[in-house]
Predicted model as a PDB file, atoms N, CA, C, CB and O in Angstrom, pLDDT in the B-factor column:
MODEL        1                                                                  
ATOM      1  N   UNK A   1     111.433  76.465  95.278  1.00 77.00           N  
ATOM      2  CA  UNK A   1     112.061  75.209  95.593  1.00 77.00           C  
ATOM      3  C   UNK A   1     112.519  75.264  97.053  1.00 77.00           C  
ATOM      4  CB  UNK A   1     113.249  74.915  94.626  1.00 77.00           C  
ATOM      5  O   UNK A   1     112.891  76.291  97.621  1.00 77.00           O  
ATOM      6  N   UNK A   2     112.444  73.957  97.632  1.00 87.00           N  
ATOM      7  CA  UNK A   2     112.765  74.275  98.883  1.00 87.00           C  
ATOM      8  C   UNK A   2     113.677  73.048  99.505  1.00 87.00           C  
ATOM      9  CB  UNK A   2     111.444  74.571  99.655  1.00 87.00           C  
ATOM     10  O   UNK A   2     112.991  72.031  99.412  1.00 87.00           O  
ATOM     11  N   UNK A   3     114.635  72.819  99.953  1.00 88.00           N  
ATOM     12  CA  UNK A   3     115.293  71.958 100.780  1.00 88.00           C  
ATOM     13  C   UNK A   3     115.489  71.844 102.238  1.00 88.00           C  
ATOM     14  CB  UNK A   3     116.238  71.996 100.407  1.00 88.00           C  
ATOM     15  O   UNK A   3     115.344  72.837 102.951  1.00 88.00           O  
ATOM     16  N   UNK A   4     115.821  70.652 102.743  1.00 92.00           N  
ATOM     17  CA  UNK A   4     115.614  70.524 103.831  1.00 92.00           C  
ATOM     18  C   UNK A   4     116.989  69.894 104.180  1.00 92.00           C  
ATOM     19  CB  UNK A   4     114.379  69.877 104.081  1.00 92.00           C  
ATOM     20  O   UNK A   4     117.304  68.833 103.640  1.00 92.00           O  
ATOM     21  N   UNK A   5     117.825  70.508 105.067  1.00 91.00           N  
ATOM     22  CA  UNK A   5     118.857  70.118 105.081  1.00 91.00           C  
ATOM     23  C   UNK A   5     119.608  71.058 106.489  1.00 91.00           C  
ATOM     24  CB  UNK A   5     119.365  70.228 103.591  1.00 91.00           C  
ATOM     25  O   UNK A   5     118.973  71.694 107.331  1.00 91.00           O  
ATOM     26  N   UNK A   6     121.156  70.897 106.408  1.00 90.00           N  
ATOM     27  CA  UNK A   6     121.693  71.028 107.775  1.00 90.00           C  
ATOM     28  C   UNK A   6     122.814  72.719 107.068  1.00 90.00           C  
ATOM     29  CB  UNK A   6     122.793  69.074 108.489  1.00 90.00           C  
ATOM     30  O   UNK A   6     123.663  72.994 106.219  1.00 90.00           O  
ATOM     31  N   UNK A   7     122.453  73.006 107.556  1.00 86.00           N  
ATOM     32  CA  UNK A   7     123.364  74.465 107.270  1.00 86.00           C  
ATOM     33  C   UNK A   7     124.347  75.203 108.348  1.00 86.00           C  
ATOM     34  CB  UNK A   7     122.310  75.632 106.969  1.00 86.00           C  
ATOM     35  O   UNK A   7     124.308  75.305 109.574  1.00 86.00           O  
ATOM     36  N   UNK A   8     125.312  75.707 107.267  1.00 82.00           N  
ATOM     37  CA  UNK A   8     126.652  76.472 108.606  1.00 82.00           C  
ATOM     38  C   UNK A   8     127.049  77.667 107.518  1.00 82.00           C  
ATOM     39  CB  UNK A   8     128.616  75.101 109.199  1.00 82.00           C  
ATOM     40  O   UNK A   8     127.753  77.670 106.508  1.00 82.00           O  
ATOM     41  N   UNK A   9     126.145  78.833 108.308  1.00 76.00           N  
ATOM     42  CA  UNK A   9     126.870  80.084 107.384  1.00 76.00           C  
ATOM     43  C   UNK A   9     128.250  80.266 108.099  1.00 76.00           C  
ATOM     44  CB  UNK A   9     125.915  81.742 107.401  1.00 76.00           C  
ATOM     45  O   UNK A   9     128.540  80.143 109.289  1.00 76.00           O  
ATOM     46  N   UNK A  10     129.063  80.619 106.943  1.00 74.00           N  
ATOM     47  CA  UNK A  10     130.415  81.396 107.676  1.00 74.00           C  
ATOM     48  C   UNK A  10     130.949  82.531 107.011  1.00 74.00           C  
ATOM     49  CB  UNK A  10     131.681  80.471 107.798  1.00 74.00           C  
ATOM     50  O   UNK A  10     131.137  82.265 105.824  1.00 74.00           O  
ATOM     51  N   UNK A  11     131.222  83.533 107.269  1.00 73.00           N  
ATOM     52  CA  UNK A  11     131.632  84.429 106.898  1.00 73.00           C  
ATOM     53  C   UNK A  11     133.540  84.572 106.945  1.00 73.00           C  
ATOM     54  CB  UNK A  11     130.778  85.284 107.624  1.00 73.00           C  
ATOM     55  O   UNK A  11     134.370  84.328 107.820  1.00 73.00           O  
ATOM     56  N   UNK A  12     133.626  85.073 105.567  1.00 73.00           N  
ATOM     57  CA  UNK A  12     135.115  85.296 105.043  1.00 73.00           C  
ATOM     58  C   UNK A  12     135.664  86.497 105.668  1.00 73.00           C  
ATOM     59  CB  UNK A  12     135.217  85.483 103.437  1.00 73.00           C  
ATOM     60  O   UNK A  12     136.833  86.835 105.477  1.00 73.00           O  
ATOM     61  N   UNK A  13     134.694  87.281 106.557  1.00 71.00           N  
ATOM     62  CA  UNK A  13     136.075  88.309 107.179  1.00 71.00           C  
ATOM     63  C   UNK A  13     135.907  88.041 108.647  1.00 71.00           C  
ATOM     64  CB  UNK A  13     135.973  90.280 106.855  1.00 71.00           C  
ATOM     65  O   UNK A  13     135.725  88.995 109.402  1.00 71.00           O  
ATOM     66  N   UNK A  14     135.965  86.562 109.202  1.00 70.00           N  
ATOM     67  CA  UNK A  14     136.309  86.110 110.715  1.00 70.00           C  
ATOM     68  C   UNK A  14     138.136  86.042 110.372  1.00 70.00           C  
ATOM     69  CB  UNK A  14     135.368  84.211 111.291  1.00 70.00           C  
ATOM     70  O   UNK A  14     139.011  86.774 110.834  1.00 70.00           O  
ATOM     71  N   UNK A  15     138.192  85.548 109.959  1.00 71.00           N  
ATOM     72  CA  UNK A  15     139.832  84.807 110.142  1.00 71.00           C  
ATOM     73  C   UNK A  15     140.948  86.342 109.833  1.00 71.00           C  
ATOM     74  CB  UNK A  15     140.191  83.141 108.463  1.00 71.00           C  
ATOM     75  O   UNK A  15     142.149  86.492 110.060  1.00 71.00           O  
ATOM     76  N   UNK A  16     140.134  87.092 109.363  1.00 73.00           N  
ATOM     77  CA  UNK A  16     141.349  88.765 109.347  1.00 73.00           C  
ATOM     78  C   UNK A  16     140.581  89.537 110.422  1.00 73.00           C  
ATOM     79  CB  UNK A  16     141.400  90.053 107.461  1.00 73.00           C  
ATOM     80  O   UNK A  16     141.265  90.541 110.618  1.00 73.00           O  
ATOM     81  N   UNK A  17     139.170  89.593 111.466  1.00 71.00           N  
ATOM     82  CA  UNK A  17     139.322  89.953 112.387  1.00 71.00           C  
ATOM     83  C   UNK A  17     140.032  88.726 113.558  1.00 71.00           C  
ATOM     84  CB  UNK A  17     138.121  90.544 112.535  1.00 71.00           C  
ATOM     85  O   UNK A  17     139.916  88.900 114.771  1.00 71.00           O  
ATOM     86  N   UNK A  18     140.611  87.754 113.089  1.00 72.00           N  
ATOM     87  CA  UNK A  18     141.096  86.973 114.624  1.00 72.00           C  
ATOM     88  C   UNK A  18     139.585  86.040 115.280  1.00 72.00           C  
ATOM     89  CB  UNK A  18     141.655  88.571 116.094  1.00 72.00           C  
ATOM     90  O   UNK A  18     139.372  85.664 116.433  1.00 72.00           O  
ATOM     91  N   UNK A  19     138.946  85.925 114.356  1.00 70.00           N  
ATOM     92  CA  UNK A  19     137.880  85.128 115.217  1.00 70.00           C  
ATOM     93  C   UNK A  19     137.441  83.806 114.256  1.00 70.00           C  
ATOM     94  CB  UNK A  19     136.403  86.207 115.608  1.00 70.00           C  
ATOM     95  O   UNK A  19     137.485  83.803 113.026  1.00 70.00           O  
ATOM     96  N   UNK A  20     137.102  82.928 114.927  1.00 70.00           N  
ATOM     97  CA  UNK A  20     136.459  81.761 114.787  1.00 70.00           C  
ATOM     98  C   UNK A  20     135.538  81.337 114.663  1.00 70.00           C  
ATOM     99  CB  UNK A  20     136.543  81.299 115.242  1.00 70.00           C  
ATOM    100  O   UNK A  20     134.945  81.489 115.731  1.00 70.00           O  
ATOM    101  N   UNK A  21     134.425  80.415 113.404  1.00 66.00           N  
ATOM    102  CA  UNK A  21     133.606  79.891 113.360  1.00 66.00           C  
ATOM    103  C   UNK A  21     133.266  78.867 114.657  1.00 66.00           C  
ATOM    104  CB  UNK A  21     133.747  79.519 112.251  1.00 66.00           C  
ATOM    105  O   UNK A  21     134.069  78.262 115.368  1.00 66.00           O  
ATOM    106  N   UNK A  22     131.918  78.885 114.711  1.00 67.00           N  
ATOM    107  CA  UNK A  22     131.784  77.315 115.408  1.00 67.00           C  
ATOM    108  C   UNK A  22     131.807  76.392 114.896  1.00 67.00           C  
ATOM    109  CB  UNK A  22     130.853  76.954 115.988  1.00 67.00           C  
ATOM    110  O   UNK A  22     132.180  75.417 115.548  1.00 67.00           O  
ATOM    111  N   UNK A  23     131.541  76.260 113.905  1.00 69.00           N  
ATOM    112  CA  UNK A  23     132.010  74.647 112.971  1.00 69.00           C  
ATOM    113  C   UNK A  23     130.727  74.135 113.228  1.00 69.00           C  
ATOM    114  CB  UNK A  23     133.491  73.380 113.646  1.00 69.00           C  
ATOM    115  O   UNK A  23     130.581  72.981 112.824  1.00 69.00           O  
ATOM    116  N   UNK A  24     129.682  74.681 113.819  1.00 79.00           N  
ATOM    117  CA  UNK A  24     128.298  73.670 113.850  1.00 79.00           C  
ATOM    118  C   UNK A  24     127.281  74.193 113.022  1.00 79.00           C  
ATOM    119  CB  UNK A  24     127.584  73.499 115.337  1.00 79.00           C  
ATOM    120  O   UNK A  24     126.924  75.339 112.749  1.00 79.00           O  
ATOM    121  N   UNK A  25     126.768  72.656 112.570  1.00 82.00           N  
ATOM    122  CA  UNK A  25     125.770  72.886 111.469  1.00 82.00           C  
ATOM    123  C   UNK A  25     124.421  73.123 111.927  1.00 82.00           C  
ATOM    124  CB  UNK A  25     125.718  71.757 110.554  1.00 82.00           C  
ATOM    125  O   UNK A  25     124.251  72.407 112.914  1.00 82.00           O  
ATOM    126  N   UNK A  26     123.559  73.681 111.715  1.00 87.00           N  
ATOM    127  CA  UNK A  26     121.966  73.862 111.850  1.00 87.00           C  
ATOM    128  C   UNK A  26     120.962  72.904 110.799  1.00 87.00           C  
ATOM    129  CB  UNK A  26     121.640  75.538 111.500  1.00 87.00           C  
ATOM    130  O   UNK A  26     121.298  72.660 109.640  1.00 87.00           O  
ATOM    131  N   UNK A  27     119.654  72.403 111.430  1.00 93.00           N  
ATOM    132  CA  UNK A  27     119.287  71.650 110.496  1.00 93.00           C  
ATOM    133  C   UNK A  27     118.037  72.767 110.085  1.00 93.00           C  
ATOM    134  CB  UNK A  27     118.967  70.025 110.974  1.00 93.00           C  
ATOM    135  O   UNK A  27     117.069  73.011 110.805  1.00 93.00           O  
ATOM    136  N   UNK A  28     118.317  73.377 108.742  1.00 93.00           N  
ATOM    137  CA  UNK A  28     117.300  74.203 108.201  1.00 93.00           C  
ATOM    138  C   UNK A  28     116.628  74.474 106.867  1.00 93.00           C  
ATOM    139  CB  UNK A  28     117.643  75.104 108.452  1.00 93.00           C  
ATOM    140  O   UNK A  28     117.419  74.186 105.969  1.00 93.00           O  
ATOM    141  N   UNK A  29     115.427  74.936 106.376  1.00 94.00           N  
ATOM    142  CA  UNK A  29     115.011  75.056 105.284  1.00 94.00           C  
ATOM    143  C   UNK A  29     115.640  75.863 104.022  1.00 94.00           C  
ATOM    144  CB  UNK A  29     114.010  75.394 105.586  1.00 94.00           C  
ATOM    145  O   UNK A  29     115.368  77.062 104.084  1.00 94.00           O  
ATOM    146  N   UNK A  30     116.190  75.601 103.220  1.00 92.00           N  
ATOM    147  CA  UNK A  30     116.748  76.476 102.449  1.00 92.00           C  
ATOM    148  C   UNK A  30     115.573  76.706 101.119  1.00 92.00           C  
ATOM    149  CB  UNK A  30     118.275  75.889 102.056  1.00 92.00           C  
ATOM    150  O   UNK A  30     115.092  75.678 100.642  1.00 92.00           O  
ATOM    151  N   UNK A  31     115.282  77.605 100.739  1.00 92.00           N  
ATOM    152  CA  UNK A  31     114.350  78.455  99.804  1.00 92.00           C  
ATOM    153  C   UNK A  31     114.957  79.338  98.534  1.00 92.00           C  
ATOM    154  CB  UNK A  31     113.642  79.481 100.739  1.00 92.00           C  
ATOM    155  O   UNK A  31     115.408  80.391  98.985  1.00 92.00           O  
ATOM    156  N   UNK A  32     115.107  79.255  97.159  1.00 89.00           N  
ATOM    157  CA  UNK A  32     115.413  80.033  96.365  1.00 89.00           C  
ATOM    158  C   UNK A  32     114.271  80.856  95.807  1.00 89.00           C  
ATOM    159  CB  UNK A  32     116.077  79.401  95.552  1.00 89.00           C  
ATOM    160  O   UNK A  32     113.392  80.224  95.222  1.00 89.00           O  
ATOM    161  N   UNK A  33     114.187  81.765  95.870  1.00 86.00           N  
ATOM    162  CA  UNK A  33     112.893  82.912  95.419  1.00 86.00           C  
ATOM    163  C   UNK A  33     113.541  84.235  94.950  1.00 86.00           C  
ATOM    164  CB  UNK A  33     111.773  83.372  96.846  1.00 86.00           C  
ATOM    165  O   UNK A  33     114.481  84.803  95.506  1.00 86.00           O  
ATOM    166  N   UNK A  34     112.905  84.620  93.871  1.00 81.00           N  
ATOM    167  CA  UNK A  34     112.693  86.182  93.313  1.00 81.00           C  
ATOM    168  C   UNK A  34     111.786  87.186  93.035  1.00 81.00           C  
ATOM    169  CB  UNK A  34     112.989  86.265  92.444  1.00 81.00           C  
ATOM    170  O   UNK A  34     110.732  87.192  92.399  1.00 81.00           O  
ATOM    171  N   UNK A  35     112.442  88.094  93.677  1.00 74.00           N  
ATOM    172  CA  UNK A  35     111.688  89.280  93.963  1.00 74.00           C  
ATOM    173  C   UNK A  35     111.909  89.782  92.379  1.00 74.00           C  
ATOM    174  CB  UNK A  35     112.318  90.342  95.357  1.00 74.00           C  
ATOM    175  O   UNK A  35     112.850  89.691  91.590  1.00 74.00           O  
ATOM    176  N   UNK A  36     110.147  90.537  92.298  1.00 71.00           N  
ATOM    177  CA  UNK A  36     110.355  91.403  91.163  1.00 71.00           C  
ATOM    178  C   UNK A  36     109.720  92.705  91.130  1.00 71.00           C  
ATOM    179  CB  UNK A  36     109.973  90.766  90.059  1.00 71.00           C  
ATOM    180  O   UNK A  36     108.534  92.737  91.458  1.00 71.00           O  
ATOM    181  N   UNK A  37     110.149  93.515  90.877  1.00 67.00           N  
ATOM    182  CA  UNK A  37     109.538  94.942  91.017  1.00 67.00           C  
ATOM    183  C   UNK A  37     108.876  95.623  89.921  1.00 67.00           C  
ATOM    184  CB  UNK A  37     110.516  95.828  91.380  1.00 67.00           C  
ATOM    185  O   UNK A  37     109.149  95.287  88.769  1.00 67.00           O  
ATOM    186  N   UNK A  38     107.851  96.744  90.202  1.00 68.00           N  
ATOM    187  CA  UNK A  38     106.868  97.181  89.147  1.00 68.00           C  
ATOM    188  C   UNK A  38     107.701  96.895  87.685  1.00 68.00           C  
ATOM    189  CB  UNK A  38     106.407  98.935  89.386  1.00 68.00           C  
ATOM    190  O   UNK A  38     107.475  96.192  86.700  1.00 68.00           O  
ATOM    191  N   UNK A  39     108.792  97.831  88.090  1.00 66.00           N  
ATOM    192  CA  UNK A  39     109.357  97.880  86.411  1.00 66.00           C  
ATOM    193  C   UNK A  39     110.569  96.147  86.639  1.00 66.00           C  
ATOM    194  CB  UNK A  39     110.713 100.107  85.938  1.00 66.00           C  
ATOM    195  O   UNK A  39     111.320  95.629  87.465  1.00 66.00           O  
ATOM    196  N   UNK A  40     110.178  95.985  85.676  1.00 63.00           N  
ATOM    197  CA  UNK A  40     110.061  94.771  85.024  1.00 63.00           C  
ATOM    198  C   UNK A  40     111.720  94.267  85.257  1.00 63.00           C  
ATOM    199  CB  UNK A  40     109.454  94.969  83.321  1.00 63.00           C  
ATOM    200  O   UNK A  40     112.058  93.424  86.088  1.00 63.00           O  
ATOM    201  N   UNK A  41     112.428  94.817  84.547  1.00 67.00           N  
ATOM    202  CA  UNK A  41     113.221  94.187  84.000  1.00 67.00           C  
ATOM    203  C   UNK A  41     114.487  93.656  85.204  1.00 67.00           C  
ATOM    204  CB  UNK A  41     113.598  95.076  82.819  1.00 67.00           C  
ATOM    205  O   UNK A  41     115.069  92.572  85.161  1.00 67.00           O  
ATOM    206  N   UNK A  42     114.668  94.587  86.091  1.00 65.00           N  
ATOM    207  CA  UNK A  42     115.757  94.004  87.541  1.00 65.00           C  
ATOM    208  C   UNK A  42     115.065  92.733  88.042  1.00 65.00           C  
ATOM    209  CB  UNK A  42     115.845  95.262  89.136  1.00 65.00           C  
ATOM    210  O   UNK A  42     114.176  92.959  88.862  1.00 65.00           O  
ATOM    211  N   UNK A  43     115.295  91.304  87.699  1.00 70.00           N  
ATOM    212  CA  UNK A  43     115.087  90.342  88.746  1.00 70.00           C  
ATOM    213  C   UNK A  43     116.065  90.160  89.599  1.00 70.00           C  
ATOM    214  CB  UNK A  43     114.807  89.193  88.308  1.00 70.00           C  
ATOM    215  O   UNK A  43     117.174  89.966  89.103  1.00 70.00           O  
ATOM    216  N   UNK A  44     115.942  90.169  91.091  1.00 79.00           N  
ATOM    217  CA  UNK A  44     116.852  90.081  92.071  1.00 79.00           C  
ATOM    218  C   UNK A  44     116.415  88.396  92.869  1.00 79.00           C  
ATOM    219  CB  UNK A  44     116.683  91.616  93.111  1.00 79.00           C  
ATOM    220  O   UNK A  44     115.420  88.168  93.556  1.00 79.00           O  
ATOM    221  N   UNK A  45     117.335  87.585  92.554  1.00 85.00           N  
ATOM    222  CA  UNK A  45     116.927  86.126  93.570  1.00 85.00           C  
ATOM    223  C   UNK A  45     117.734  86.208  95.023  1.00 85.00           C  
ATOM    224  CB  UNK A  45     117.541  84.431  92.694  1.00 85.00           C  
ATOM    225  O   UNK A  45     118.662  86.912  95.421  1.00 85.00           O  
ATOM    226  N   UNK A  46     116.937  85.150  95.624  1.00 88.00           N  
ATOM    227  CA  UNK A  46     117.786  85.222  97.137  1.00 88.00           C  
ATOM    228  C   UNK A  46     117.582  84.125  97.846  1.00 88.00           C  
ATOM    229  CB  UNK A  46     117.381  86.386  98.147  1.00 88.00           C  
ATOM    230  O   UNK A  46     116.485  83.566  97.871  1.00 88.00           O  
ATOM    231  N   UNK A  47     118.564  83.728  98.458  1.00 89.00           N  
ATOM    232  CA  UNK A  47     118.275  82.277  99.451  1.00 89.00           C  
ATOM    233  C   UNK A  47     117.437  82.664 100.771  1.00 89.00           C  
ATOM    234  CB  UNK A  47     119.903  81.505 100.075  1.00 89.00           C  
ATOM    235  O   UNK A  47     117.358  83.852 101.082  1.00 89.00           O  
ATOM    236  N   UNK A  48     117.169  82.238 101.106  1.00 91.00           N  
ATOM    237  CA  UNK A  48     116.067  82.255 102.310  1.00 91.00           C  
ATOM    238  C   UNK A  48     116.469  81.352 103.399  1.00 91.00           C  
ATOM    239  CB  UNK A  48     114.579  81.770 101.829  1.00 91.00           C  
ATOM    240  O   UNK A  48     115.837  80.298 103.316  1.00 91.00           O  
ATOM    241  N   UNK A  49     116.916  81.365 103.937  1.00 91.00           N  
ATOM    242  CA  UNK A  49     117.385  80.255 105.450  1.00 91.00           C  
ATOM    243  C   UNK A  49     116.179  80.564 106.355  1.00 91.00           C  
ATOM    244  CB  UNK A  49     119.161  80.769 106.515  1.00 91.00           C  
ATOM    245  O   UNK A  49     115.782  81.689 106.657  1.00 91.00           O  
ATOM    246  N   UNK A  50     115.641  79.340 106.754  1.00 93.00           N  
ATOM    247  CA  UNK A  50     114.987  79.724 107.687  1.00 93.00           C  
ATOM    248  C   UNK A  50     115.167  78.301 109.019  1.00 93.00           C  
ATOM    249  CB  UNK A  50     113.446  80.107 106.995  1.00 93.00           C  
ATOM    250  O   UNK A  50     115.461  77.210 108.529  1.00 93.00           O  
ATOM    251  N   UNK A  51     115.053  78.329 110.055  1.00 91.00           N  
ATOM    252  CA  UNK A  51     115.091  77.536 110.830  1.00 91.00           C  
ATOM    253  C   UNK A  51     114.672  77.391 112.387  1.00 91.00           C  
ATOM    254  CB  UNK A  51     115.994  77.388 110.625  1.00 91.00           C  
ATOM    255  O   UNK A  51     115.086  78.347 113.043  1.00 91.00           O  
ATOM    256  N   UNK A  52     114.220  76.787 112.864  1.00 91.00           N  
ATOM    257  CA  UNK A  52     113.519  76.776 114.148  1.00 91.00           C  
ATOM    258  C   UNK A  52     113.280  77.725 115.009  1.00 91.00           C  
ATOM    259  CB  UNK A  52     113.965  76.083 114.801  1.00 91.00           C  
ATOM    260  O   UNK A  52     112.134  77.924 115.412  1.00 91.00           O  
ATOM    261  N   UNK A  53     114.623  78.656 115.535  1.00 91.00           N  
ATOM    262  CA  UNK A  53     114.791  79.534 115.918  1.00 91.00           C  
ATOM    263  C   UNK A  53     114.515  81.076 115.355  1.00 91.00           C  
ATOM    264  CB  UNK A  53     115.667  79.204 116.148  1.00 91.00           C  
ATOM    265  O   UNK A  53     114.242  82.133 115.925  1.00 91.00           O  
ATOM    266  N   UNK A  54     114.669  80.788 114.294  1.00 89.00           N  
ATOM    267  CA  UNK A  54     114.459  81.741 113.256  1.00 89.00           C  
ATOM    268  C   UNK A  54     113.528  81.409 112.146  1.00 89.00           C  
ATOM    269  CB  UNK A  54     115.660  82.035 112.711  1.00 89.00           C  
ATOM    270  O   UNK A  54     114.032  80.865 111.162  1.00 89.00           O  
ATOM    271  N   UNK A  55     111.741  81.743 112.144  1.00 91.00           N  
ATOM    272  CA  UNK A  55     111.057  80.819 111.556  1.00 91.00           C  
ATOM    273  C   UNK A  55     110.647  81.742 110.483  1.00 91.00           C  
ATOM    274  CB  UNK A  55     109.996  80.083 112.391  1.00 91.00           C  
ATOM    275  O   UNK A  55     109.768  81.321 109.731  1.00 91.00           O  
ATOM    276  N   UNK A  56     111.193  83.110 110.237  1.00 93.00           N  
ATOM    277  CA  UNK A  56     110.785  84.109 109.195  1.00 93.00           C  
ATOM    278  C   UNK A  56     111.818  84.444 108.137  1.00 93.00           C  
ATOM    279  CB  UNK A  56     110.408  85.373 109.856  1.00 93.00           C  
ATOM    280  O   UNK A  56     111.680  85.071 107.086  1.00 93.00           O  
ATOM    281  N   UNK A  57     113.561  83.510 109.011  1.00 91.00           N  
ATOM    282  CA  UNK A  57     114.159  83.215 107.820  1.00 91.00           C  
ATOM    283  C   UNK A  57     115.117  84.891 107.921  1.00 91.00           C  
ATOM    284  CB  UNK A  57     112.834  82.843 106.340  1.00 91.00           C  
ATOM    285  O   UNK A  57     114.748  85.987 108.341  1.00 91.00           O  
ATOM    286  N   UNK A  58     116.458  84.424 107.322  1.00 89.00           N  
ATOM    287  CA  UNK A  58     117.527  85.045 107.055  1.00 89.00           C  
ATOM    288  C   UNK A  58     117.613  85.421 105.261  1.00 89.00           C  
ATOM    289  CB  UNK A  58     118.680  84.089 107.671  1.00 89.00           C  
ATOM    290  O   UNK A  58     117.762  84.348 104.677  1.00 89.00           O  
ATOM    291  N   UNK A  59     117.584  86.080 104.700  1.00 89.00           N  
ATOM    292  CA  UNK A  59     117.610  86.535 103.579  1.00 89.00           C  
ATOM    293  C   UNK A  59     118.988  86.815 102.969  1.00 89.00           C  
ATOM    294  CB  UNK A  59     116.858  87.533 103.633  1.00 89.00           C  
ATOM    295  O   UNK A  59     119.685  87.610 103.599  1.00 89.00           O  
ATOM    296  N   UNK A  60     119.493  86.291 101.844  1.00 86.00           N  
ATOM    297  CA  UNK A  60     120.520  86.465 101.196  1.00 86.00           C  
ATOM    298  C   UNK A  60     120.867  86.634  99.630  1.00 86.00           C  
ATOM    299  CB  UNK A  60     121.012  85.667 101.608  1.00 86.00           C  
ATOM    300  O   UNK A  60     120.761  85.668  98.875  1.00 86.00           O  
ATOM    301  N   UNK A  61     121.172  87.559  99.298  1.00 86.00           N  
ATOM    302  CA  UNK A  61     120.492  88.007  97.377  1.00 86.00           C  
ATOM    303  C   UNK A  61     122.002  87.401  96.848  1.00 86.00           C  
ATOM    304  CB  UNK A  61     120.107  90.489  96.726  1.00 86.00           C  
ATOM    305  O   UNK A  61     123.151  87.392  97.288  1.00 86.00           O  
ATOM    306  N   UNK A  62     121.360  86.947  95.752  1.00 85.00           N  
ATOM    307  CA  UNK A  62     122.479  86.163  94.970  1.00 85.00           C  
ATOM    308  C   UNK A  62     122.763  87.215  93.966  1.00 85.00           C  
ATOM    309  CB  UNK A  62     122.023  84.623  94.253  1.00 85.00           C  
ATOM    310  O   UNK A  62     122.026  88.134  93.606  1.00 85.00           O  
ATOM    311  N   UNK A  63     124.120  86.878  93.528  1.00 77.00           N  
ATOM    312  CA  UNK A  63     124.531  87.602  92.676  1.00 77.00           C  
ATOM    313  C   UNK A  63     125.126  87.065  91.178  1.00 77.00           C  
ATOM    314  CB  UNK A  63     125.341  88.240  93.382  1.00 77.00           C  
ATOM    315  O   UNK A  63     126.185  86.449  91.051  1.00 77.00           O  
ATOM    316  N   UNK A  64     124.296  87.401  90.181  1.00 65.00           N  
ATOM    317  CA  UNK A  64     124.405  86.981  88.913  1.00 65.00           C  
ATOM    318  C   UNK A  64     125.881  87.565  87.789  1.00 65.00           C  
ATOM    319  CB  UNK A  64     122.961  87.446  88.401  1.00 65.00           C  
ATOM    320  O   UNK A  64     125.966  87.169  86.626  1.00 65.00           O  
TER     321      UNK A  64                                                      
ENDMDL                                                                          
END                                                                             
């Protein structure tokens, strides 16, 4: 599945090192996909960001 839309990662340990988001959004592809390995049974999914600048995409595994 894939969307097309405007994205702003931010990360939860800026504000306890003292630093600041930019607050700006990116307009980029978002992708849900799972990886599966020989043995069967671990499915691992992950978001996929990918966007202009970055056209091979940022990888991020979800957690069930």
């Amino acid at each position: 599945m894939k969307l097309h839309c405007e994205v702003e990662v931010i990360s939860r340990h800026l504000p306890a090192l003292g630093l600041r988001n930019r607050g700006k959004g990116v307009r980029a592809v978002l992708s849900l996909c799972q990886q599966t390995s020989r043995s069967q049974p671990p499915v691992r999914a992950f978001l996929l960001i990918s966007t202009l600048k970055d056209k091979r995409g940022t990888r991020y595994e979800v957690g069930f």
